[in-house]
N, C-alpha and C positions, 0 to 999 in steps of 0.2 A: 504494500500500500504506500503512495504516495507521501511524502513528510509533507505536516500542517505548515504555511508559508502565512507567517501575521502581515496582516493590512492596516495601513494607517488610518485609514477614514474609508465613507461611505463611496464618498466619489470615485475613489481608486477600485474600490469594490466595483462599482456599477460599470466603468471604463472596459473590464476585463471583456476577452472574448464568448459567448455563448453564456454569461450570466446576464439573467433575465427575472422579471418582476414578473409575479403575479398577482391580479386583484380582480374581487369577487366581493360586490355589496349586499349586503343582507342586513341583517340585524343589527340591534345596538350588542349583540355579543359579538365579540371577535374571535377568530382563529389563526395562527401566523404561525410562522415555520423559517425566523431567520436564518439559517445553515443548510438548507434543503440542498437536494443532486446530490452533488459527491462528496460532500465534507459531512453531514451527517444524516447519510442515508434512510432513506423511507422518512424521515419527519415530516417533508411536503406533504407524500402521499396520507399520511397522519390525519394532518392538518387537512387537507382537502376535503380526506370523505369525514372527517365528523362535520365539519362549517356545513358541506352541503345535507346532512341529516337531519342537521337541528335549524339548517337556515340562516346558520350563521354568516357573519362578513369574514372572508379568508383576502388573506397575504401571503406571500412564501417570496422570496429569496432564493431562485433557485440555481446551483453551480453544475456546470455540465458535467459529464465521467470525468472522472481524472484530476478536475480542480477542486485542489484542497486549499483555499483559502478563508482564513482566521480574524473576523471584524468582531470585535466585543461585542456584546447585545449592546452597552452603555453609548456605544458611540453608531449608533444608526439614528442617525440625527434626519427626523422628518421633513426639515428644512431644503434636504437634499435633495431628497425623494419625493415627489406629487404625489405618487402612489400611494409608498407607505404614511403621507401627511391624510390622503383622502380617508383610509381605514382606518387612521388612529382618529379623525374629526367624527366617524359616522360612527364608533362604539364607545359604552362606556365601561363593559369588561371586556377583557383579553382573558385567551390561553395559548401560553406560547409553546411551541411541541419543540424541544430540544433532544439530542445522542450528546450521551456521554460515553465515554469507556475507562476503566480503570482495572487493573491486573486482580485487584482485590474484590471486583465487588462486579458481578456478571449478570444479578438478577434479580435488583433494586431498582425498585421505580421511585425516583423522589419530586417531590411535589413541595418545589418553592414560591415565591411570588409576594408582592404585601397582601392580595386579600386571604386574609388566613380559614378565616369561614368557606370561602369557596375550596381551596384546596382540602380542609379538613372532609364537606362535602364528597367532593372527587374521589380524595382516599377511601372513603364507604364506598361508595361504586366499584371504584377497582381493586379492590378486598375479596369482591362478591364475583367480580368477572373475570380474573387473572387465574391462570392455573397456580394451584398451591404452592408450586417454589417459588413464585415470585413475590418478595417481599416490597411492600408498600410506605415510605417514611413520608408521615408529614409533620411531625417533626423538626421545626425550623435548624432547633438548636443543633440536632442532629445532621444534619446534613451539609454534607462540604461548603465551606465557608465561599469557595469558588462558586458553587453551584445551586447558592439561594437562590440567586434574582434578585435579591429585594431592592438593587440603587432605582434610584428615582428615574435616573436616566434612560432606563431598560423600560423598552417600547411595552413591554407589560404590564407596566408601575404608570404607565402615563394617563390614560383611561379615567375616567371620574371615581371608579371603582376598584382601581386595579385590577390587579389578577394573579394567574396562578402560570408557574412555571414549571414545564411537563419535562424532568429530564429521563431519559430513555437507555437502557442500558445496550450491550451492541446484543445480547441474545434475545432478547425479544423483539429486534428488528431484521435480524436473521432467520433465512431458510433453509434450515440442518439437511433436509434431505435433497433440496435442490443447490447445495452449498453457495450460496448467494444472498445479496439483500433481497429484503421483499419487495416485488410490484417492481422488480428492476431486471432487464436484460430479460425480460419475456418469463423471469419467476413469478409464480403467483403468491399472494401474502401468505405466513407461512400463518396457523393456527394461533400461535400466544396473540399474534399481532391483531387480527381479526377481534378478540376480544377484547384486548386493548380500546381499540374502536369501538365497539360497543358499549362497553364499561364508559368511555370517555362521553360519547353519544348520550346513553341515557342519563349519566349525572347534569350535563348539561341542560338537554331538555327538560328533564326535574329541575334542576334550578330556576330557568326560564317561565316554567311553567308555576 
């Protein structure tokens, strides 16, 4: 796999070859998927099909095969972006669908963001929908001090309500028997991920609702 290459700003990010925005209006709830395509696989497609389930407004960021490039969530400055300005003006919660990977921890979903009700929320959904090794933190304190979300700056936090920040670990976005990401190179989502989706889908729409 390609080494993560950091980006200074949004603009150097958007200049790159075959990185592309996507937007999708719907609801005052949002869905977004800043690192989508190659740098952290399947989160678009995440983000996609819940916004279109529950009707919500989607974004994604998405980097073609192969580019691996590293923009802080903190510095995706709406300013830059029409797009990402248009989604963050038309909602007043977010869920932002993040991959993490760590050599220690393969099969933790953690759930950061400032609204802590809505991720505590989540976490009941995906408690009920996740197959049983995957464990669920939402647990601010708990969870990597990298990998809260909670700066102000972080397109999640922005919203009148905030939100909750989805990080993903790389085997439930993996498909073991087609050894590939999910919904990529003509694999189909593997099983955990599907529930995943669903799990994320009905917390929301219960919240919504």
């Amino acid at each position: 796999m390609t080494d993560v290459a950091r980006v200074a700003d949004l603009d150097s990010l958007l200049s790159m070859p075959g990185v592309v925005e996507e937007l999708r209006l719907g609801s005052r709830l949002g869905v977004c998927a800043l690192h989508g395509g190659g740098l952290e696989r399947a989160t678009d497609v995440v983000a996609d099909e819940v916004a279109a389930r529950v009707d919500a407004s989607y974004y994604a960021l998405v980097q073609p095969a192969g580019s691996r490039h590293h923009l802080s969530s903190t510095r995706f400055d709406p300013e830059v972006s029409p797009r990402l300005r248009s989604f963050l003006e038309r909602i007043d919660t977010a869920v932002s669908i993040h991959g993490y990977g760590r050599f220690d921890d393969f099969r933790t979903v953690l759930l950061g963001g400032a609204n802590r009700r809505l991720a505590h929320h989540v976490a009941d959904h995906l408690r009920s929908s996740l197959p049983p090794e995957y464990v669920v933190v939402d647990d601010i304190d708990a969870i990597p001090r990298p990998l809260r979300g909670i700066h102000a700056d972080n397109p999640v936090n922005r919203p009148a309500n905030a939100g909750v920040q989805v990080e993903l670990p790389p085997s439930i976005r993996w498909h073991e028997q087609y050894r590939n990401w999910s919904d990529t190179d003509d694999t189909p989502r593997a099983p955990q991920l599907d529930a995943l989706i669903d799990g994320l889908a009905a917390a929301l729409a219960d919240w919504a609702g």
